[in-house]
C-alpha positions in Angstrom: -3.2 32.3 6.3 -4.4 30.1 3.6 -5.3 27.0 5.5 -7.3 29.3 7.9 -9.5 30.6 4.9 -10.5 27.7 3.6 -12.0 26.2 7.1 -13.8 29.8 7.3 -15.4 29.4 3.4 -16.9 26.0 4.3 -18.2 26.8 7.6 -15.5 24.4 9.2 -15.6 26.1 12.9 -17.1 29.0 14.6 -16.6 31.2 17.3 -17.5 31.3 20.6 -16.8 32.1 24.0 -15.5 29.2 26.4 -18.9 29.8 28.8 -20.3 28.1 25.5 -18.6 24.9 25.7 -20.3 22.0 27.6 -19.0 21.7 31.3 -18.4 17.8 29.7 -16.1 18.6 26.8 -12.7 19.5 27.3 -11.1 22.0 24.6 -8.3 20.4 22.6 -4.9 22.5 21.7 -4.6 23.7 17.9 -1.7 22.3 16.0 0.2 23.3 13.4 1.6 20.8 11.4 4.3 22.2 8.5 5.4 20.5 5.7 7.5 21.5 2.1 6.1 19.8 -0.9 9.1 18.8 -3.7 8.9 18.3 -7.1 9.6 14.3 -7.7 12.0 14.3 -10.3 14.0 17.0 -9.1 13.7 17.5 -5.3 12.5 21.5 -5.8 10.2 23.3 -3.0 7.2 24.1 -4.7 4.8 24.5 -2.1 5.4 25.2 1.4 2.2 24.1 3.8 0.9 24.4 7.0 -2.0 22.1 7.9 -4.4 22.8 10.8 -5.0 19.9 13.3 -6.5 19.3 16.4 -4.1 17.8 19.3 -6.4 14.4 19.1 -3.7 13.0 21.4 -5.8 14.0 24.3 -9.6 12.3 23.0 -10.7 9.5 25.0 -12.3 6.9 23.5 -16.1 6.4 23.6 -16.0 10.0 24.8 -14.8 11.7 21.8 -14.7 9.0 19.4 -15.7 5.3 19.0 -13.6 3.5 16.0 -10.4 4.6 14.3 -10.0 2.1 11.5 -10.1 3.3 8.1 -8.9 1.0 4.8 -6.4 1.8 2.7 -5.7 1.0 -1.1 -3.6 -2.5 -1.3 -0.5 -1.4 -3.0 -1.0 -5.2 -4.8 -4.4 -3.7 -6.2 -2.8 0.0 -6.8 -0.1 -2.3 -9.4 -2.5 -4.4 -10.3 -4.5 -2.1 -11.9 -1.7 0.4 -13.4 -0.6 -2.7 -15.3 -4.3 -3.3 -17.1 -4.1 0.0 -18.7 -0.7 -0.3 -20.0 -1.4 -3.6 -21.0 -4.9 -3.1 -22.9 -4.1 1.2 -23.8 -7.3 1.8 -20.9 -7.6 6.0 -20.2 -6.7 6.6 -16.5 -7.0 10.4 -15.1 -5.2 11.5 -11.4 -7.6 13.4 -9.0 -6.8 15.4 -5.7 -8.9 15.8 -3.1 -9.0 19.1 -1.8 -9.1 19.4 2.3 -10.1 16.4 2.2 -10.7 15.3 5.4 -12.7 18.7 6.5 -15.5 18.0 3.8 -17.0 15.1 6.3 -19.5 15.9 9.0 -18.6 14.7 12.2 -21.7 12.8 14.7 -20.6 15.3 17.8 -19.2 18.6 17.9 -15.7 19.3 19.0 -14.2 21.9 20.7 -10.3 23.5 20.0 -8.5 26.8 21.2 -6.8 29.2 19.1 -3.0 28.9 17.8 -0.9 31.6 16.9 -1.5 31.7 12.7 -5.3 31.7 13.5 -6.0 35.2 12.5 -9.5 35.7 12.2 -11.2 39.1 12.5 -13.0 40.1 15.7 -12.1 37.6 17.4 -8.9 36.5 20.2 -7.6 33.4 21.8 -7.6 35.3 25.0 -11.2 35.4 24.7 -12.7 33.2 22.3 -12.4 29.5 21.4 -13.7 27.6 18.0 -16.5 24.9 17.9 -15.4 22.7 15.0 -18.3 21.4 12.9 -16.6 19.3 10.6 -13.9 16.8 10.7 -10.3 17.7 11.4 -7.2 16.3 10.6 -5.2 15.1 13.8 -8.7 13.6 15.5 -8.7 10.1 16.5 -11.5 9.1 14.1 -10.2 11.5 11.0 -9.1 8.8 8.5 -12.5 7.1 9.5 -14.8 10.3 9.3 -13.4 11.0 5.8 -13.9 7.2 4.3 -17.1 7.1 5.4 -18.2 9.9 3.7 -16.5 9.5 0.4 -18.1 5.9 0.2 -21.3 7.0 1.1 -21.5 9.7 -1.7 -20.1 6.9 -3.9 -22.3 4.0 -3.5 -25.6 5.5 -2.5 -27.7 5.1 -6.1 -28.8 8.7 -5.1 -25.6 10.0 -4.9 -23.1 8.5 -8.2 -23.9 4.1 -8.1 -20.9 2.7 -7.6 -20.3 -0.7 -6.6 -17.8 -1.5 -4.0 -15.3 -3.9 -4.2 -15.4 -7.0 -1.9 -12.0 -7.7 -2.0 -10.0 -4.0 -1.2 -12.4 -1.4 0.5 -10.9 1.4 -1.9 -11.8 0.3 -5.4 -15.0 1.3 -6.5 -16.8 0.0 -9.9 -19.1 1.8 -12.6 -20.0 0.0 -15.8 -16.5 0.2 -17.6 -15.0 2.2 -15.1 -13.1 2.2 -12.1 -11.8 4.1 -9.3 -9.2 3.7 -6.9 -8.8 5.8 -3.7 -5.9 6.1 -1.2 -6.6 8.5 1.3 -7.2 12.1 -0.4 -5.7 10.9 -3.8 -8.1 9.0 -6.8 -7.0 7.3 -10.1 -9.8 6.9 -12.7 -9.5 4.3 -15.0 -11.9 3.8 -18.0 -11.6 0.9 -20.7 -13.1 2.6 -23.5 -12.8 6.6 -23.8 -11.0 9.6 -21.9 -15.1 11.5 -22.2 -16.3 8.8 -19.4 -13.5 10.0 -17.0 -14.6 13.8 -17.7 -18.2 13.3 -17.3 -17.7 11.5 -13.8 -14.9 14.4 -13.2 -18.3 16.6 -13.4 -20.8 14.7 -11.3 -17.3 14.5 -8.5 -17.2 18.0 -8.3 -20.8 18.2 -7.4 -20.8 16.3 -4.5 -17.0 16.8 -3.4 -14.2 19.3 -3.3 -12.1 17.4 -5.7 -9.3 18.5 -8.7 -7.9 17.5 -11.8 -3.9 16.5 -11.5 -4.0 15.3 -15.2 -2.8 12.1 -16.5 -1.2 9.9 -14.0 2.4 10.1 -14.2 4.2 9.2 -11.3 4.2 6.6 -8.8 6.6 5.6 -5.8 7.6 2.8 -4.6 8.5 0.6 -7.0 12.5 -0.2 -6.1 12.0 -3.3 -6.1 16.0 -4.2 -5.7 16.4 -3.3 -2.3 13.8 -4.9 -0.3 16.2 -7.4 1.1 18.7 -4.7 1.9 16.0 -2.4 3.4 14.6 -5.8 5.8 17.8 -6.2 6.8 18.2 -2.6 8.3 15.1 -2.7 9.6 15.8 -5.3 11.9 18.0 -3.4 13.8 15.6 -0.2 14.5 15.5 -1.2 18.3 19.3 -1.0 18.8 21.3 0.3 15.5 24.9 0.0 15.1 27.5 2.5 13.2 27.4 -0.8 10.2 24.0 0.1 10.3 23.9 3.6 9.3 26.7 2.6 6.9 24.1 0.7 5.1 21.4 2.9 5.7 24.0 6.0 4.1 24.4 3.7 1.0 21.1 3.0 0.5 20.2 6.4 0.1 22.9 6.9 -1.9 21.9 4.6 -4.3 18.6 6.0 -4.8 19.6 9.2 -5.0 21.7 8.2 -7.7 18.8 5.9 -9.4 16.2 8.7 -9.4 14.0 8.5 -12.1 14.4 5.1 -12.4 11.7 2.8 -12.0 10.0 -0.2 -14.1 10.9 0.1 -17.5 8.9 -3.4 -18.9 6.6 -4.0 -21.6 3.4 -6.2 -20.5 3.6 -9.3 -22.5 0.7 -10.9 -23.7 1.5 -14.8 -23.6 1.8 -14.1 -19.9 -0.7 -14.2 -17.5 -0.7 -14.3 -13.8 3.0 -16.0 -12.3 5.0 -16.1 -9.2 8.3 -16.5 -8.7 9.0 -18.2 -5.1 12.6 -18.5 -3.5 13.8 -19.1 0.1 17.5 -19.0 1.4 18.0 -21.6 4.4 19.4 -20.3 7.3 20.5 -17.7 5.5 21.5 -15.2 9.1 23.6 -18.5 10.4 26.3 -17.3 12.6 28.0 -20.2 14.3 29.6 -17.2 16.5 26.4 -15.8 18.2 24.2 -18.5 17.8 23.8 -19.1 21.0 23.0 -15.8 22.1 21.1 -14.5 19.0 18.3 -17.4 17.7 17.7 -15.3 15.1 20.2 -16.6 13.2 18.5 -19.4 12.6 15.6 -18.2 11.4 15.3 -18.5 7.3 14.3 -15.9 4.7 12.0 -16.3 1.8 10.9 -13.8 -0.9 8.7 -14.2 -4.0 7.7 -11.5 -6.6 3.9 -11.8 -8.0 3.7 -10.5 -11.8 0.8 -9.8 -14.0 1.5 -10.0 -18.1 5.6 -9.9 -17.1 5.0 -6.2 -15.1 5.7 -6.4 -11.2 2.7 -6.3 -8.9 3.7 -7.3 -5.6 7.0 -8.5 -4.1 8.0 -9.2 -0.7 11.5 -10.3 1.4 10.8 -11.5 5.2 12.3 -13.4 8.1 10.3 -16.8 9.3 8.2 -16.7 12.3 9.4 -20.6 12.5 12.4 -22.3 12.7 12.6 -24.5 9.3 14.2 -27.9 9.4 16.0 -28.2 6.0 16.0 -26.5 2.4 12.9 -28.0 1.2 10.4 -27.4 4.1 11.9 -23.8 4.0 11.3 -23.7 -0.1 7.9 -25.6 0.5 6.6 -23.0 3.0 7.6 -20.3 1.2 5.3 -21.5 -1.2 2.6 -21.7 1.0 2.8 -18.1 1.8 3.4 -16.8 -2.1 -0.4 -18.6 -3.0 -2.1 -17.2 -0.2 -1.5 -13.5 -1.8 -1.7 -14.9 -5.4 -5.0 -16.2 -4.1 -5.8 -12.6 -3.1 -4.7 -11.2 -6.5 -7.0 -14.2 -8.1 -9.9 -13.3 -6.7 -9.3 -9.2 -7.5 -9.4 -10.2 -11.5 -12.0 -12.3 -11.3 -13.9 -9.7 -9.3 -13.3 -7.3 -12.7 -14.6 -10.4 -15.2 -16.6 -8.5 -17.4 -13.8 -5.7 -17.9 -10.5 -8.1 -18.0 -10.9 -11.9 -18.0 -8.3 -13.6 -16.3 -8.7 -17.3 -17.7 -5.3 -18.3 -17.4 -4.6 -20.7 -14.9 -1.7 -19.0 -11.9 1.9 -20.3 -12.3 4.1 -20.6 -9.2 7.8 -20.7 -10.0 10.0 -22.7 -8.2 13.7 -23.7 -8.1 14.1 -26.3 -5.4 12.7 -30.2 -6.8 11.7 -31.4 -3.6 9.5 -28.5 -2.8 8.5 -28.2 -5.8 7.4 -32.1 -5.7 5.5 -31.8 -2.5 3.3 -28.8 -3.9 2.6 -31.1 -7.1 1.6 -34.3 -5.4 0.8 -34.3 -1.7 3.5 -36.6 -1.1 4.1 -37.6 2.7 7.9 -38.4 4.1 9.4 -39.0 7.4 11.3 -35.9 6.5 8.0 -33.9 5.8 5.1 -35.2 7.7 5.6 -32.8 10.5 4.9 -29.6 8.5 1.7 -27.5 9.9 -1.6 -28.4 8.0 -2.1 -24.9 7.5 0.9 -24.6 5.5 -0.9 -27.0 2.8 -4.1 -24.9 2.2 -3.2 -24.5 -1.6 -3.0 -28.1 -2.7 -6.8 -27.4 -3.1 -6.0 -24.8 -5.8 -3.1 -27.4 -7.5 -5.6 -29.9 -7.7 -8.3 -28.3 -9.1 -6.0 -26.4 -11.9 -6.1 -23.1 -10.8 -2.8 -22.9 -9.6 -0.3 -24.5 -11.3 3.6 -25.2 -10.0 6.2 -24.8 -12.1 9.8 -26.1 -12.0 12.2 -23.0 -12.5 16.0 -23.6 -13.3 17.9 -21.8 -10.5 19.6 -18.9 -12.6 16.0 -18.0 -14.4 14.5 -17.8 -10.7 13.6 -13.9 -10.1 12.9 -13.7 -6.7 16.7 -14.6 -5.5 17.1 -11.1 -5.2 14.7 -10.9 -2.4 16.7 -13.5 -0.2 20.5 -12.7 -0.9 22.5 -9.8 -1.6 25.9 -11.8 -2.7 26.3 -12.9 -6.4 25.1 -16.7 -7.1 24.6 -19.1 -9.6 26.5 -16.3 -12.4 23.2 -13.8 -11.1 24.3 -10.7 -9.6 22.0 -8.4 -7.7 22.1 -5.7 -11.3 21.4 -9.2 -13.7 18.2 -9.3 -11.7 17.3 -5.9 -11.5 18.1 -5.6 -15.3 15.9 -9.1 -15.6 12.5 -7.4 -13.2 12.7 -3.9 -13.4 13.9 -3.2 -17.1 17.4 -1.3 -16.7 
């Protein structure tokens, strides 16, 4: 078998009889793990694989590992930085990692039995068992091992001197360009000419196992119309209903039927850095099972972040709190749209000397009272009870970098994020033709 091959080429385990393995180690069960790889556009097998793992379900911590956590690339950032090169014509380049998590050295050896599909010559699970060297997908500590050691070969000015970003783990920075990594995957991007991203394509190769996928072409997760549908049926994962998979059914239907579709906008250069901000009042209200379902009472907000008019972060989520009227619901809704803009803020300036971001933020809103309270810190009977914490942007309002921005209701983009009915002449396809293009 393939998979099998490869560990033997890079030394990944060797073989040895149990008598060999410490009477304090315990040998963990193979795994196979099998999965069929489809072509995006039109759902064709192309690759059927079968991925070695250890059963990591048995390691005890501090025993066989010690931390697990390993970062992940923002999917904010991801946008974020897919919009500056269509935006400004930058070069970006896709890269594959190849075993990927089997290139990094692991602090203590660990021990695995054979499965059947582990041919290897002169040797037999009856009688033999494998000492694995390297790090193994299904260990505790895999994702860990593997981020470790790409960062290390990354920013060590002996290895390729790049500078990590402070403000998402995975972005890394060399003179004009850039690199983003999510898990065994890499985008390059480069501001001034496609030979920069083949000479570090080079000096990769010579310190990891890493391919070329080409240009970047594809990229998932960008339906941005049915996050409100896709909340809603996610509520109900505990104790689903037959309405449930009704809606679940038509949701898939739908994007079956939209596939290929995504976010056909042009970046536009009079706009900057905006967010559109919406909230729907006691939107779950059911006067019927109110009493037994408090739920209902809980309120829904949404907001959409956009970079030079392109999508690059949305959300549509329940309250932890139970708001008290329309505006305190609008206000904090607010509250929690700047503290990712803030986020997003600090990412461009981070990249000053390859984008400058010198436009102050705009945050959209539709309701005047809330929309009052974020522009002067006004106090009211009414109001005067709302958390201190939920004001921790007036700060930004006063000192100009964020800016408020009174929104008629039918031009407010985020509504789709907070109902699914038709309102103010808006339908749910208006909207989607208004933020995704078609």
């Amino acid at each position: 078998m393939k998979e099998v091959q490869d560990y033997l080429k890079i030394r990944h385990f060797v073989i040895i009889p149990p008598s060999q393995v410490p009477k304090d180690k315990e040998t963990l069960l193979a795994v196979w793990a099998m999965r069929r790889k489809r072509r995006i556009d039109t759902r064709e097998v192309y690759k059927w694989k079968a991925q070695l793992n250890i059963g990591g379900h048995k390691m005890v911590k501090g025993k066989r590992y010690d931390e697990t956590y390993a970062p992940t690339l923002l999917w904010a950032t991801t946008r974020t930085w897919l919009t500056l090169p269509a935006f400004n014509g930058w070069h970006t380049q896709q890269l594959d990692f190849i075993l990927a998590y089997p290139q990094a050295d692991i602090p203590r050896p660990t021990y695995m039995d054979f499965q059947d599909g582990i041919t290897i010559e002169g040797a037999s699970k009856e009688i033999h068992c494998l000492r694995v060297l390297k790090n193994i997908y299904g260990s505790k500590d895999a994702g860990r091992t593997w981020y470790e050691y790409f960062r290390n070969r990354l920013i060590y000015p002996t290895k390729l001197g790049f500078t990590q970003s402070k403000i998402d783990n995975c972005v890394f920075y060399q003179e004009s360009t850039v690199l983003l990594v999510y898990t065994d995957d890499c985008i390059i991007i480069d501001k001034e000419s496609q030979s920069n991203i083949d000479s570090l394509f080079k000096e990769l190769t010579q310190h990891l196992n890493v391919e070329d996928e080409g240009q970047l072409s594809d990229y998932l997760g960008v339906q941005i119309n049915i996050s409100y549908a896709v909340h809603q049926c996610a509520r109900y994962m505990a104790e689903p209903k037959q309405s449930h998979a009704k809606a679940m059914k038509r949701i898939g239907r739908y994007l079956l039927g939209t596939r290929g579709k995504g976010i056909s906008t042009t970046p536009e250069v009079s706009r900057g850095l905006e967010c559109y901000v919406d909230s729907d009042f006691c939107v779950n209200w059911d006067p019927n099972i109110a009493e037994h379902e408090p739920m209902t009472l809980k309120s829904r907000y949404g907001y959409i972040l956009k970079l030079h008019g392109m999508p690059v972060y949305w959300a549509s989520k329940l309250y932890t709190i139970i708001t008290l009227s329309t505006a305190e619901s609008e206000y904090i809704a607010l509250s929690h749209a700047a503290r990712y803009l803030r986020g997003t803020v600090y990412l461009l300036q981070e990249i000053n000397d390859m984008y400058r971001q010198l436009q102050p933020c705009r945050l959209f809103e539709d309701n005047t009272a809330a929309y009052e309270m974020a522009k002067v810190p006004k106090m009211r009977p009414r109001t005067r009870h709302i958390n201190v914490a939920y004001h921790h942007f007036r700060g930004d309002v006063a000192n100009g970098r964020l800016i408020p921005c009174k929104c008629a209701t039918q031009d407010m983009e985020a509504d789709i994020f907070t109902n699914s009915k038709a309102t103010n002449k808006e339908t749910p396809i208006t909207l989607r033709q208004r933020i995704m293009g078609w």
